[in-house]
C-alpha positions, -999 to +999 in steps of 0.1 A: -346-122+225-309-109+217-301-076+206-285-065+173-253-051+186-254-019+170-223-014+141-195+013+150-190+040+123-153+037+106-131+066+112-113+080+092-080+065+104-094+031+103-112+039+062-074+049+057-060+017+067-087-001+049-074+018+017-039+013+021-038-024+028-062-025+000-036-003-023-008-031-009-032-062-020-037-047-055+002-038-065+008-075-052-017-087-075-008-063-106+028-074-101+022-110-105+000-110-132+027-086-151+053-111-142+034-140-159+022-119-188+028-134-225+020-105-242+038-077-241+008-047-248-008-064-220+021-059-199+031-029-206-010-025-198-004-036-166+029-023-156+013+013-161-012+005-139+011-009-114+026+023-115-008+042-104-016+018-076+019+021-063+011+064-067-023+060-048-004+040-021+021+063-016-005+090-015-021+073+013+007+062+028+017+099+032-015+114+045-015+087+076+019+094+078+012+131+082-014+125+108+007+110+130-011+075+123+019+056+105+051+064+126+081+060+113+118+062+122+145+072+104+173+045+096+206+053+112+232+062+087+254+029+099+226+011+092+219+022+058+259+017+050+256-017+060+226-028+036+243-013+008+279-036+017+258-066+014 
């Protein structure tokens, strides 16, 4: 008879990605529907709640940053020059 394979415990890293790509799904989805909103109180509605997914995102986005489990690397100063040209 086969064994129930016994389920590994999320860490914390992997509960923060969770969260953060769930934060990402949920601006996406609040930006659209503010974008095809007829009504502008519903809009304005939704844009303010936008604007507390995008906080919470950043919030996460920060603490992985800050535990060394979203690495980033600055742009080079050429680089940034160049982007603004276009």
């Amino acid at each position: 008879m086969p064994q129930n394979p016994v389920p590994v415990p999320m860490q914390d890293k992997d509960r923060l990605e969770e969260a953060l790509n769930t934060q990402k799904y949920m601006t996406e989805t609040y930006n659209a529907l503010a974008n095809e909103c007829a009504s502008s109180g519903l809009r304005d509605e939704l844009l303010n709640l936008l604007q507390e997914e995008h906080n919470i995102q950043a919030d996460l986005f920060k603490e992985m940053q800050k535990r060394g489990w979203y690495p980033t690397t600055p742009a080079d100063p050429s680089q940034i020059e160049a982007v603004k040209q276009q």
